[in-house]
C-alpha positions in Angstrom: 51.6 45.0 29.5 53.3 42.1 29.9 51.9 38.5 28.6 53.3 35.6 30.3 53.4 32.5 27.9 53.7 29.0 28.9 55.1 26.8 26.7 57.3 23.7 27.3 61.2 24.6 27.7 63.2 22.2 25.5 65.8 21.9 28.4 64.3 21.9 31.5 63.8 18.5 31.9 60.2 16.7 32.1 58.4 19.2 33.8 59.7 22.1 32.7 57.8 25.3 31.1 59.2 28.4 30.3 57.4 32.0 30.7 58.8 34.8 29.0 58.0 38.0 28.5 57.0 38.6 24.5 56.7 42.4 25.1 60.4 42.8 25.5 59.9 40.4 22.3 63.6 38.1 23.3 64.3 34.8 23.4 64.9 33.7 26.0 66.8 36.4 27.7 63.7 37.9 29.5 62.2 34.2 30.2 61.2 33.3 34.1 61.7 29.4 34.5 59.0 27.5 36.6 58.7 23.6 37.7 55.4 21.9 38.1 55.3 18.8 39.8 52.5 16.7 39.7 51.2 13.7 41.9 50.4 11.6 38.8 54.3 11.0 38.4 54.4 12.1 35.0 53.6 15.9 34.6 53.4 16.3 31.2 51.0 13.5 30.7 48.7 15.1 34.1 49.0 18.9 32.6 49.1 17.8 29.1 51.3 20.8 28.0 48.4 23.0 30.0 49.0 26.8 30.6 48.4 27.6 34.1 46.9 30.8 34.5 49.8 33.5 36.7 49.0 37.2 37.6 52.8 38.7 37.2 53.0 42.1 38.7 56.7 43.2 37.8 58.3 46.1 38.9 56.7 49.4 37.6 54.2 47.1 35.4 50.5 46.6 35.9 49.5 42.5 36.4 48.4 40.5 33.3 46.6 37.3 32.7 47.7 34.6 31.0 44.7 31.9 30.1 45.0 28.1 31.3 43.8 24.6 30.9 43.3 23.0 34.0 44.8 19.4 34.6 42.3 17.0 34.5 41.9 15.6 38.0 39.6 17.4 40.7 42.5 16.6 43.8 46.1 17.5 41.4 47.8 19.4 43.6 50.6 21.7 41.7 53.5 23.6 42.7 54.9 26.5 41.2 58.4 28.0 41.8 59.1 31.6 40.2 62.0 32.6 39.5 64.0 36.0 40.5 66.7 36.9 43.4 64.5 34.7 45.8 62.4 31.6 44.6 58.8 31.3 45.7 56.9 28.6 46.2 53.5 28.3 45.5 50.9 25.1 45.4 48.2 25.4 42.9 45.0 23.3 43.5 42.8 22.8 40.1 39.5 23.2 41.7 37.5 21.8 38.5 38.7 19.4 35.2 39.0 20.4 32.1 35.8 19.3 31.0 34.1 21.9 33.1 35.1 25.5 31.3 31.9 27.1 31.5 32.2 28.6 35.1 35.2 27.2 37.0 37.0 29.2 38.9 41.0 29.5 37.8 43.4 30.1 40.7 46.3 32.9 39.8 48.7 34.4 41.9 49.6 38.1 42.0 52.7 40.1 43.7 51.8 42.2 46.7 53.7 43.5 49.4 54.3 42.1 52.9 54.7 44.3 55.9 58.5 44.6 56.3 59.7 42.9 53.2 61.3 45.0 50.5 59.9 45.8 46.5 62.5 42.9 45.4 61.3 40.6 47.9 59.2 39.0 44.7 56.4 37.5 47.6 53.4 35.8 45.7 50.1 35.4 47.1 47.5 32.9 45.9 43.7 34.2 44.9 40.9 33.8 42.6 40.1 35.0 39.7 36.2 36.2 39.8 34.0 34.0 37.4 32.9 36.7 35.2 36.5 37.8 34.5 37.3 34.0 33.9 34.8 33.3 31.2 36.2 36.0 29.0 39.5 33.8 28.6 37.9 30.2 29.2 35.4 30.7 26.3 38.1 30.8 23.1 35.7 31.9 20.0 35.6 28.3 18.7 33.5 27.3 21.9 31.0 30.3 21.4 30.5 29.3 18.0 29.5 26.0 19.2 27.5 26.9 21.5 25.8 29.8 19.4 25.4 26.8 16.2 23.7 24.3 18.9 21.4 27.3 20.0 20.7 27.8 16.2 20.0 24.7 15.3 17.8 24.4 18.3 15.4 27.0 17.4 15.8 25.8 14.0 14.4 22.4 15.5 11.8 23.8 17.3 10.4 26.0 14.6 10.2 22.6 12.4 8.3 20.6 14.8 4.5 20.3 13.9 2.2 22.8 14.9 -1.2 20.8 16.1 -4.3 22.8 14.9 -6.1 23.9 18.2 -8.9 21.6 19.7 -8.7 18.9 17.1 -7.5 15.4 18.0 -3.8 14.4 17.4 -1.1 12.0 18.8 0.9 14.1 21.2 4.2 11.8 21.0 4.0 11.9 17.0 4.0 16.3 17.5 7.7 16.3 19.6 9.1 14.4 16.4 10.6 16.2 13.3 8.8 13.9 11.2 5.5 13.9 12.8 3.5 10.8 12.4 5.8 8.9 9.8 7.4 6.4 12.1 4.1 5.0 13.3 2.3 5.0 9.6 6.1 2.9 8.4 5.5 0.5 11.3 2.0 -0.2 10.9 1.2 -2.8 7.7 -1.0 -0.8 5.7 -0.8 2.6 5.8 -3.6 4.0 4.2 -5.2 1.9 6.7 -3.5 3.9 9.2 -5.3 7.0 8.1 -8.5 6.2 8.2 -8.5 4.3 11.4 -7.6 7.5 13.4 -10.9 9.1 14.3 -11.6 5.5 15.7 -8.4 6.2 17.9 -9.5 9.4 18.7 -13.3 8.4 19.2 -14.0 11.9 17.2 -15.0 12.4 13.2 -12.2 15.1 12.8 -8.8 14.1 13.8 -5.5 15.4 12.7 -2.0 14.0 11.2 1.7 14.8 10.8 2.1 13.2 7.7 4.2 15.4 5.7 7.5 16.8 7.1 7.6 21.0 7.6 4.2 21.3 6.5 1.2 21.6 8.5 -1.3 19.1 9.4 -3.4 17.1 7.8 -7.2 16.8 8.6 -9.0 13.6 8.3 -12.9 13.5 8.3 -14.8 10.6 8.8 -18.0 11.0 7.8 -20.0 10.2 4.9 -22.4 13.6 4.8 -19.5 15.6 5.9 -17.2 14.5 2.9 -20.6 14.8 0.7 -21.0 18.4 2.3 -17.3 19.2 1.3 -17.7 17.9 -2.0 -20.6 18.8 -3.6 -21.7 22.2 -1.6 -19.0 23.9 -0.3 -16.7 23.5 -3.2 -15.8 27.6 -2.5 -14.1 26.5 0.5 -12.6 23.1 -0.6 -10.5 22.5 -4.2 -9.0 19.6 -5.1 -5.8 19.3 -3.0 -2.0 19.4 -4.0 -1.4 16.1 -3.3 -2.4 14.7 -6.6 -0.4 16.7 -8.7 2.9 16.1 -6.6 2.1 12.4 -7.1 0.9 12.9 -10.8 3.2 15.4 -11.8 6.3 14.2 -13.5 4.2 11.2 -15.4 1.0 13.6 -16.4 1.6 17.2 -14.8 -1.2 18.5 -17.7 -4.1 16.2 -16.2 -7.0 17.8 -15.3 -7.2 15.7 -12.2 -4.6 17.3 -10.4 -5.7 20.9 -11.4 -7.6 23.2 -8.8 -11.7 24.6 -10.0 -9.9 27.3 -9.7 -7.2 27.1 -12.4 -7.9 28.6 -15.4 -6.7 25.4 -17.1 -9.6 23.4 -16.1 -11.9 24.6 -18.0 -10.3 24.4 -21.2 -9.6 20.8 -20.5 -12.5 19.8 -19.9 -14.1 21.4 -22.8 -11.4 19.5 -24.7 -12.5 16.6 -22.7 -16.4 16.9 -22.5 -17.6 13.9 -25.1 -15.2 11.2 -24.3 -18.3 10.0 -21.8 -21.2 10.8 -23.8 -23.3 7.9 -24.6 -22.6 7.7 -28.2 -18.7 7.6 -27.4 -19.4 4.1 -24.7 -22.1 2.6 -26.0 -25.1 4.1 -27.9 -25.0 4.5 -31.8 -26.0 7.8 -32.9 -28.1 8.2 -36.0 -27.2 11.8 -36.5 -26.0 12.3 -40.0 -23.7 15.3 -38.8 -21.8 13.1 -36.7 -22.1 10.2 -38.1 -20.7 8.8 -35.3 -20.2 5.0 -34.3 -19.7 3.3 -31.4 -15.9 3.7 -29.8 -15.4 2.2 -26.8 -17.7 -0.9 -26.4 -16.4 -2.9 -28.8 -12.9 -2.0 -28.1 -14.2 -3.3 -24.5 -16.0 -6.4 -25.3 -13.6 -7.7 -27.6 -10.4 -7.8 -25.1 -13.0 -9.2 -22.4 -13.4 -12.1 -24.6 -9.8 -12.1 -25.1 -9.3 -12.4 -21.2 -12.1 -15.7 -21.5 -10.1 -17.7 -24.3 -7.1 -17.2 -22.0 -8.6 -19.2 -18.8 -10.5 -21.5 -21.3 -6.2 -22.2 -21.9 -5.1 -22.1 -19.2 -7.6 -23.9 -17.4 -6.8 -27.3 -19.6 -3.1 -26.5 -18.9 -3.7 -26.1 -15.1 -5.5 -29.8 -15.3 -8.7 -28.3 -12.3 -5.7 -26.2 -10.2 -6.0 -22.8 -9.4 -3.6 -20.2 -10.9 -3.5 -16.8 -10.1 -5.6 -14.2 -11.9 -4.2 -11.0 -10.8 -1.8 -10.6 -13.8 -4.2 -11.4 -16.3 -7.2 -8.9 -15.2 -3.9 -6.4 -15.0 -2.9 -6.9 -18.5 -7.0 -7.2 -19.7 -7.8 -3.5 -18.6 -4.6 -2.2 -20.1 -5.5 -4.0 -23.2 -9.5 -2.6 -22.9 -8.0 1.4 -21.8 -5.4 1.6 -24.6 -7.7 0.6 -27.5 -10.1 2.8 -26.0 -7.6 5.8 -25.4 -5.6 5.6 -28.7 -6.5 2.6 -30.8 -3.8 -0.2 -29.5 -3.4 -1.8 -32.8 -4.7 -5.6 -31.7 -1.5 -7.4 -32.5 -0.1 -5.4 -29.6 -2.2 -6.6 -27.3 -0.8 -7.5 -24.2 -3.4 -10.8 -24.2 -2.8 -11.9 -27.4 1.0 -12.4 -26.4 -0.1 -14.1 -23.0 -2.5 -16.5 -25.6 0.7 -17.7 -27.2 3.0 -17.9 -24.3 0.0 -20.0 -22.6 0.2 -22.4 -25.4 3.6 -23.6 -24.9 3.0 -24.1 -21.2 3.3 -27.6 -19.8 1.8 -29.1 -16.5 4.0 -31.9 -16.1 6.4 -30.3 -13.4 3.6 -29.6 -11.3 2.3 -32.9 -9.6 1.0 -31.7 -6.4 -3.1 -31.4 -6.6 -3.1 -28.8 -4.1 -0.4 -26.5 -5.8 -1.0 -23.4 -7.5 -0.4 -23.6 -11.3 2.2 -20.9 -12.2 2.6 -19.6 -15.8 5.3 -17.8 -16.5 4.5 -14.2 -18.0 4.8 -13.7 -21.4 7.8 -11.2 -22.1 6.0 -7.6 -22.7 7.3 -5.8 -25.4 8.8 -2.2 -24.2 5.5 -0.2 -25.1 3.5 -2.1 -22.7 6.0 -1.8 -20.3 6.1 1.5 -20.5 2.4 1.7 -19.6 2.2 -0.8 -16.9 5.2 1.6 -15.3 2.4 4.7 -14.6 1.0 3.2 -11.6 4.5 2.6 -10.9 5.5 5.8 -10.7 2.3 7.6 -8.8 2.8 4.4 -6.7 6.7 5.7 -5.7 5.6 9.3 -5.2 2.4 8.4 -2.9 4.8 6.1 -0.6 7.4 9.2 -0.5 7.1 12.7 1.7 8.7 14.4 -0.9 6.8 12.6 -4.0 8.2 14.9 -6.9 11.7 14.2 -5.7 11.1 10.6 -5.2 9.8 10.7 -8.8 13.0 12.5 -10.3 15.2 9.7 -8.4 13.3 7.0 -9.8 13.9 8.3 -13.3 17.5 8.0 -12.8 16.7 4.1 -12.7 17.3 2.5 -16.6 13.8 0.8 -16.1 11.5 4.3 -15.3 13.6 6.1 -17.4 13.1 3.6 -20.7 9.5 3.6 -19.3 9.3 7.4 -20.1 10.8 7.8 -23.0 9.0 4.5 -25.0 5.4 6.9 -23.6 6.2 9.8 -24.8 7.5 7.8 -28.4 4.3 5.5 -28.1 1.6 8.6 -27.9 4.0 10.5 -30.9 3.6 7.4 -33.1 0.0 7.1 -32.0 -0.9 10.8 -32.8 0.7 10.6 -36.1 -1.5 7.5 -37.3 -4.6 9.0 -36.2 -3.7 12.7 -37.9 -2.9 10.8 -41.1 -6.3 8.6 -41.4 -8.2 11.6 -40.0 -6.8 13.5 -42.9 -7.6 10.7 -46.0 -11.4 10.2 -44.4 -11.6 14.3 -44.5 -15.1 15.7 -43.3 -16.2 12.0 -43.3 -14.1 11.1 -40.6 -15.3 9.5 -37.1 -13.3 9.0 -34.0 -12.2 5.6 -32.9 -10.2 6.4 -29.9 -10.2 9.0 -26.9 -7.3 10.3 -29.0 -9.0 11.2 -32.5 -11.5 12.5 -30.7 -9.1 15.1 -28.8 -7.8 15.8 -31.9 -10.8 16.5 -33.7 -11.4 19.4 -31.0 -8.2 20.5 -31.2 -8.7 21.4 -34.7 -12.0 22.6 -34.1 -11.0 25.0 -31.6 -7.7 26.2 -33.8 -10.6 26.8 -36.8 -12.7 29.0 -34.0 -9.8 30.7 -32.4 -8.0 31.2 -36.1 -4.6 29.7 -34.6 -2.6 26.3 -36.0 -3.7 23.4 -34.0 -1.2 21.8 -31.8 -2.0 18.2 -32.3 1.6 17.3 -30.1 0.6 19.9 -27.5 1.5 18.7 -23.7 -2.3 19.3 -22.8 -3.5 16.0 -25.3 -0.7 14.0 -24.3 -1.1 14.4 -20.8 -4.9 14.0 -21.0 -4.5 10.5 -23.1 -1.6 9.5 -20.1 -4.3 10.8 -17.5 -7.1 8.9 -19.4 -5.1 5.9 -19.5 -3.8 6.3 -15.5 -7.6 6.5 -14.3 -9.0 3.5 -16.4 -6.7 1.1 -16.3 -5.3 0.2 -12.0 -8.5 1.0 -10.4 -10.8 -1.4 -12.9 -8.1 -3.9 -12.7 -8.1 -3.9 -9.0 -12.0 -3.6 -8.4 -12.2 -6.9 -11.2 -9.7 -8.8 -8.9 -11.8 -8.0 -5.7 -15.2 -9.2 -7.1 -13.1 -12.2 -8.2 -12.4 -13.0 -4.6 -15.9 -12.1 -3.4 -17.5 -14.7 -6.2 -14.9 -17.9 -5.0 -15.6 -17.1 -1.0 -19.6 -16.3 -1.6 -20.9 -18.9 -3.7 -24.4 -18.4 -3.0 -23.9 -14.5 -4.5 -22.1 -16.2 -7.7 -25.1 -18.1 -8.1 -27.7 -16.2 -8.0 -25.7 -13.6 -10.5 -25.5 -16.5 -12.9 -29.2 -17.1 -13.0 -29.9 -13.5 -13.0 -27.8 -13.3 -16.2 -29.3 -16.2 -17.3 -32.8 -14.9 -17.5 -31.6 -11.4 -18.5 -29.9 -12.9 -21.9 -32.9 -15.9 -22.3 -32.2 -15.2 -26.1 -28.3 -16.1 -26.0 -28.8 -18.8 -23.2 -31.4 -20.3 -25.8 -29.7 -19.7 -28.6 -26.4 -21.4 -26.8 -23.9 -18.2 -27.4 -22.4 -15.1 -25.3 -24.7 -12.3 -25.1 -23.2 -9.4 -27.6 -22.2 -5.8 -27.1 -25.6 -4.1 -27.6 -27.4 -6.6 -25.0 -24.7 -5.9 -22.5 -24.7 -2.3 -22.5 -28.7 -2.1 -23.2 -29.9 -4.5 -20.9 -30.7 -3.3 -17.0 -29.6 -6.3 -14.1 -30.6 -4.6 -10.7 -28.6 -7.6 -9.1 -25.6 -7.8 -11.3 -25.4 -3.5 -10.2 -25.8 -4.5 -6.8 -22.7 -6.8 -6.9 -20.5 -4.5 -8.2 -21.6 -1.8 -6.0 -20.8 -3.9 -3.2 -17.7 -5.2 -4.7 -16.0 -1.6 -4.9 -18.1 -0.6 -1.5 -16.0 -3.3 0.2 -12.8 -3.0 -1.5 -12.3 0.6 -1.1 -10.2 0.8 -4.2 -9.1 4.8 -4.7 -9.3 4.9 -0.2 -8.9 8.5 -0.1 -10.3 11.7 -1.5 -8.1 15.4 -1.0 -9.5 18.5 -1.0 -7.9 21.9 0.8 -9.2 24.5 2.6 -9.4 27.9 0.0 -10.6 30.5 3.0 -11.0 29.9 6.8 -13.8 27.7 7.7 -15.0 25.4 9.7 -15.6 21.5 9.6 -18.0 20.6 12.3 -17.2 23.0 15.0 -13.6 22.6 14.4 -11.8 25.6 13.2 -10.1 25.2 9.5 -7.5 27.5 8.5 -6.9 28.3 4.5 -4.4 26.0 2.7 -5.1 23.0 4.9 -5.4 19.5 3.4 -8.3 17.7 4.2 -8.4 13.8 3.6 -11.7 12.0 3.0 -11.3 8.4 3.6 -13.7 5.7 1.6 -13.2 3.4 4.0 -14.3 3.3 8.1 -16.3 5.2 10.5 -19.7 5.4 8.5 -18.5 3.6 5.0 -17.8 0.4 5.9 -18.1 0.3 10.3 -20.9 1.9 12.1 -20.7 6.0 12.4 -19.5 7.9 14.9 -21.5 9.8 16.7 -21.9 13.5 15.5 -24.4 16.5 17.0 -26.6 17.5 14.4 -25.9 21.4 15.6 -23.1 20.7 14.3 -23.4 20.6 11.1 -23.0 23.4 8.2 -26.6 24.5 7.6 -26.9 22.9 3.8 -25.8 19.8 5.3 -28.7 20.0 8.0 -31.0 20.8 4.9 -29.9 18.4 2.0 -32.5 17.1 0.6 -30.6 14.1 -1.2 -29.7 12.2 2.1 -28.9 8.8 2.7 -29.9 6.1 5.5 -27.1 5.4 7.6 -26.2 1.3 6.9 -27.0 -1.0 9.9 -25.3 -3.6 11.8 -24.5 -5.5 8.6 -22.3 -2.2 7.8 -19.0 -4.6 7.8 -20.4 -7.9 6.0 -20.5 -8.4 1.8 -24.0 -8.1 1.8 -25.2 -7.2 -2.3 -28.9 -7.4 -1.6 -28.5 -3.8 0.3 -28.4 -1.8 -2.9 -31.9 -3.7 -3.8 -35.1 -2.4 -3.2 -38.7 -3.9 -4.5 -41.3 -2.1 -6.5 -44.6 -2.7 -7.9 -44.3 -3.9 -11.8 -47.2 -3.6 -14.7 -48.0 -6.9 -13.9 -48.6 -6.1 -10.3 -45.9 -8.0 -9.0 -42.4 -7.2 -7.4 -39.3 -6.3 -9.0 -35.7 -6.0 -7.3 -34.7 -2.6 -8.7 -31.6 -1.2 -7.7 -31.0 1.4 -5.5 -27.8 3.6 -6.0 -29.3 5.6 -2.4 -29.2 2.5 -0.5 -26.1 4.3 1.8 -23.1 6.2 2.1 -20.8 4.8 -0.7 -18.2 6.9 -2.3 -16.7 4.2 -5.1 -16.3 7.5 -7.3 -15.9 10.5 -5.2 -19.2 12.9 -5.7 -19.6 16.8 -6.3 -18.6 18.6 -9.7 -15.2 16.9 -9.1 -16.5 13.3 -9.3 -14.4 10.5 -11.5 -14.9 11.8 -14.6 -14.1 8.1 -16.1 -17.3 6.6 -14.0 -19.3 5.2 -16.8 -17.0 3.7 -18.6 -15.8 1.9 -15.7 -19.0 0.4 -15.1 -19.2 -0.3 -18.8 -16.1 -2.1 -18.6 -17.0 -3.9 -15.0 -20.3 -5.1 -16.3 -18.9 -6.5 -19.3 -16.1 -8.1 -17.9 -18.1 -9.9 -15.0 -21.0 -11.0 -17.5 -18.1 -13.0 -20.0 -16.6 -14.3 -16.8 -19.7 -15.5 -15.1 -21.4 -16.7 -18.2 -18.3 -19.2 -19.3 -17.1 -20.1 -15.9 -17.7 -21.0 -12.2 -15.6 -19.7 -9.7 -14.9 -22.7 -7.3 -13.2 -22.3 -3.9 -9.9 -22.3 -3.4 -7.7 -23.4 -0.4 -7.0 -21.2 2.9 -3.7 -19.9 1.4 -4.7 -18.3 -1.7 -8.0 -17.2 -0.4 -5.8 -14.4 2.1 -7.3 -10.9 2.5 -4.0 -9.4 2.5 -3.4 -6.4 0.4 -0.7 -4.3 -1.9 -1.0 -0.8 -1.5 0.2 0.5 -4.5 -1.6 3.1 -6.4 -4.7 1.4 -5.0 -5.5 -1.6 -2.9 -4.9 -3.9 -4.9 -5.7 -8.1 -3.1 -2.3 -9.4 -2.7 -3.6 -13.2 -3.9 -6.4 -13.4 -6.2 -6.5 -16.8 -7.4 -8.8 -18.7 -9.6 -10.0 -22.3 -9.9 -12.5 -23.0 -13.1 -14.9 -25.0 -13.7 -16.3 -24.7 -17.8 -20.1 -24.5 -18.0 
């Protein structure tokens, strides 16, 4: 078969191409010359070097193709001369450009005989190809691949779009996007406030979200005895989700916070765990002579909260009566109270006693202005403490992130986070080692003082039962201490900066706190001294309860609460499948604005039953409003007395259910203390419309972006 080659013809002048025949395989003794002219003027820049497709039928031979690239104008006319005893003349018309190669139609030309003219008579006649024919030389294998790649990654695009879960709410532009919901929750200015305001959107209690990429969506209830359902009676159906340990992992991945019920971790951990909340460990001295125990964490408590006083008694004579901002200083008080408490923080490493001594070389004189802020500078924090104010840090980065874990490992790359780790991991070693040696010169006389001897007492009490060495540096203590430390030290912190806030704008609730820890202490308010340890922890203030209850009602600290599906259920009426994540939100529809409305049908039948419900709040639902959690009963004496009331309404500060925070008392311990010091040194007067902003930094929690403080000594 002959193949007819076009290629340009080094002396044929401007528009010359050459055709030859390769089968005879000579060059160029078999070649057939051929012009094109071209009514752009220039025919190589019209045809750029294009092959025009010829049918040759030579004598004896069958016709062959040859493939071509069409000039790219619609109206090029083209005219072909081919060569042999006579010349023909031909005019080829490009019926399509280049660009269109999917279906055009090529002309060609073929020999056929003309009544009366001889074999040689080398007559042409012009025709067209048929489509299908064409496309099997217009589609070169580097096209198809295109073509069959775009197709892939197509489907490939398709498949990783989200899949809405039928008959529950979603946004329907967010489920055409790869990324789901992400671009909306990165434009709007707080996203966890994103989440929780979309059953609102969607005027229903169940709504759904596309907030991770390639994974299915996420539910989002909005109801108080729905979430307390899920919690605390259907924990078969419902674990703790995934998301905590992707955001945990890296910094803790042995906490028992991130583990499912169902892990067969869990229980050993919190068997390991089980008396760091008992009431001799907080607060209550035990008498048994087996134990021997003392108290642990109170004083560790009490004694940074007077820390935190001495430090605004400084700094207010520094500031001269202007505000300065409190935020760091709560920060750095917790850390100080949950370290102690968690491993024994020797005190010279406390991070107040270093603000104490940085305060002291402050001076006021460059700030004049009455109305200014003052600002102290921080005190450099040695690398330990940096290490531990970097935790939050890092659960912050990996709960801003759709791929936490890898967001986690990139931050480690960073000289800060990476220093950070390593001086934790060096901290808890030299921590552990101190303990193990004054545990072993006290012997069988020993007694905890930290979270940490006490995990190492049970270490070595199980080792003794199970007749194995103990592993005092195991990753399950030193993850548990890191754990211990994460959940004690951002949330009190932030919950302390809130109720800050609430005592400058609501002076009349600051008040009537004072007085009620005024007549609660009448023996230290006599005697003209701070009330101590024991009558902190043992005396009961209804009101100074209600405050705090409020306080971390309104400011919605933790926000969310995960749990996934184990089986496929059902969350009112709405079908569940297994491996969902569900997200309870502690703020919103029925928390803190009014419900939304729900059919008691449907309901899960142990919700319709519970016996431990709570009054919906009323109108007030949205205002800071402490006398709710109040409620009057008869005394001895036959009068009234406020009592409070932790069933007042739907509240879930601490989660609920077997799952609860485990760290709840000792956060109240440490919030009670805290605010009586405060309140029983200082007044909180108000500050100016700039610093007293609602704004807020969503880190690991909500933290108030300006909390700012203006003293007045009492």
């Amino acid at each position: 078969m002959w193949d007819l080659l076009l290629q340009q013809w080094p002396g044929s002048g401007p528009g010359g191409v050459c055709a030859y025949d390769r089968t005879y395989g000579t060059w160029p003794s078999h070649r057939r010359e051929m012009t094109f002219d071209s009514a752009l003027g220039h025919p190589l820049a019209a045809l750029d070097m294009a092959k025009l497709p010829v049918l040759a039928w030579p004598p004896g031979r069958p016709p062959s193709d040859v493939l071509a690239q069409l000039p790219p104008g619609g109206d090029i006319s083209t005219c072909a001369w081919h060569g042999g005893g006579r010349r023909s003349k031909h005019r080829l018309k490009a019926l399509l450009t280049t660009a269109c190669l999917v279906f055009p139609r090529l002309p060609s030309c073929h020999r056929c005989d003309i009544q009366g003219a001889g074999a040689d008579s080398n007559v042409f006649e012009m025709g067209f190809l048929p489509e299908a024919k064409c496309l099997v030389h217009i589609l070169p294998p580097l096209v198809v691949l295109w073509i069959a790649a775009g197709f892939l990654a197509y489907c490939l695009f398709a498949s990783a779009l989200p899949k809405p879960l039928p008959g529950i709410p979603y946004n329907m532009d967010s489920s055409k996007r790869l990324f789901g919901d992400l671009a909306e929750i990165r434009q709007a200015i707080y996203r966890r406030q994103w989440i929780w305001s979309q059953p609102r959107e969607h005027g229903a209690p169940v709504s759904q979200a596309f907030l991770f990429p390639f994974r299915r969506p996420t539910v989002i209830i909005s109801d108080y005895r729905t979430a307390v359902d899920i919690c605390s009676r259907r924990t078969k159906e419902f674990d703790r989700g995934t998301r905590n340990r992707e955001c945990v992992g890296i910094t803790a991945p042995n906490f028992h916070f991130t583990m499912q019920s169902s892990d067969p971790r869990f229980r050993c951990h919190r068997e390991l765990l089980r008396d760091l909340m008992t009431p001799w460990f907080l607060k209550e001295a035990c008498q048994s002579t087996a134990m021997k125990a003392q108290l642990v964490a109170a004083p560790r408590v009490y004694d940074k909260a007077a820390l935190l006083v001495d430090l605004w008694g400084l700094k207010l004579s520094k500031a001269q009566g202007r505000p300065f901002s409190a935020t760091h200083d709560l920060y750095l008080a917790t850390l100080d109270m949950i370290s102690s408490v968690a491993f024994g923080m020797e005190a010279s490493q406390a991070a107040l006693t270093q603000e104490i001594l940085h305060a002291r070389f402050f001076s006021s004189d460059a700030y004049r202005a009455p109305n200014e802020p003052a600002a102290f500078p921080a005190a450099p924090a040695n690398p330990e403490i940096e290490a531990l104010l970097d935790i939050p840090e890092m659960v912050a980065i990996a709960q801003g992130s759709p791929f936490p874990a890898l967001a986690q490992w990139l931050a480690l790359l960073q000289p800060k986070h990476a220093r950070a780790h390593w001086h934790r991991r060096s901290l808890l070693r030299r921590q552990t080692m101190r303990s193990l040696h004054r545990l072993a010169l006290l012997g069988e006389k020993s007694v905890p003082e930290s979270a940490l001897d006490q995990l190492l007492l049970r270490e070595k009490m199980a080792a003794s039962r199970m007749g194995r060495e103990p592993d005092f540096y195991s990753p399950a203590i030193r993850d548990e201490v890191l754990g211990y430390l994460l959940g004690g030290h951002d949330s009190t912190a932030t919950v302390l900066a809130w109720w800050v806030k609430h005592m400058t704008r609501h002076q009349e609730v600051q008040l009537r706190l004072r007085q009620a820890l005024l007549g609660a202490h009448f023996a230290a308010c006599a005697e003209g001294r701070w009330p101590t340890m024991q009558e902190i922890c043992s005396t009961s203030i209804p009101y100074l309860d209600a405050v705090l209850e409020e306080s971390l009602r309104c400011a919605s600290v933790a926000t969310l609460i995960v749990r996934k599906a184990t089986c496929n259920t059902h969350i009112l009426g709405y079908p569940i499948p297994e491996g969902t994540d569900i997200i309870i939100p502690l703020t919103g529809p029925s928390m803190t604005e009014p419900a939304l409305p729900i059919p008691e049908s449907l309901r899960s039948e142990a919700c319709r039953s519970a016996p431990d419900r709570v009054p919906a709040w009323g109108d007030d639902i949205g205002e800071y409003r402490p006398e709710r959690w109040l409620k009057y009963e008869r005394n001895a004496a036959g009068g009234e007395a406020a009592v409070f009331d932790a069933q007042a309404g739907p509240t879930l500060a601490f989660s609920t259910g077997p799952r609860k925070c485990f760290g709840k008392k000792q956060g109240e311990m440490q919030l009670k203390m805290t605010a009586t010091l405060l309140l029983w040194n200082y007044a909180f007067e108000p500050v100016g419309e700039p610093l007293d902003g609602w704004e807020i930094t969503e880190r690991l929690v909500n933290l108030p972006k300006n909390c700012y403080v203006k003293l007045r000594k009492l």
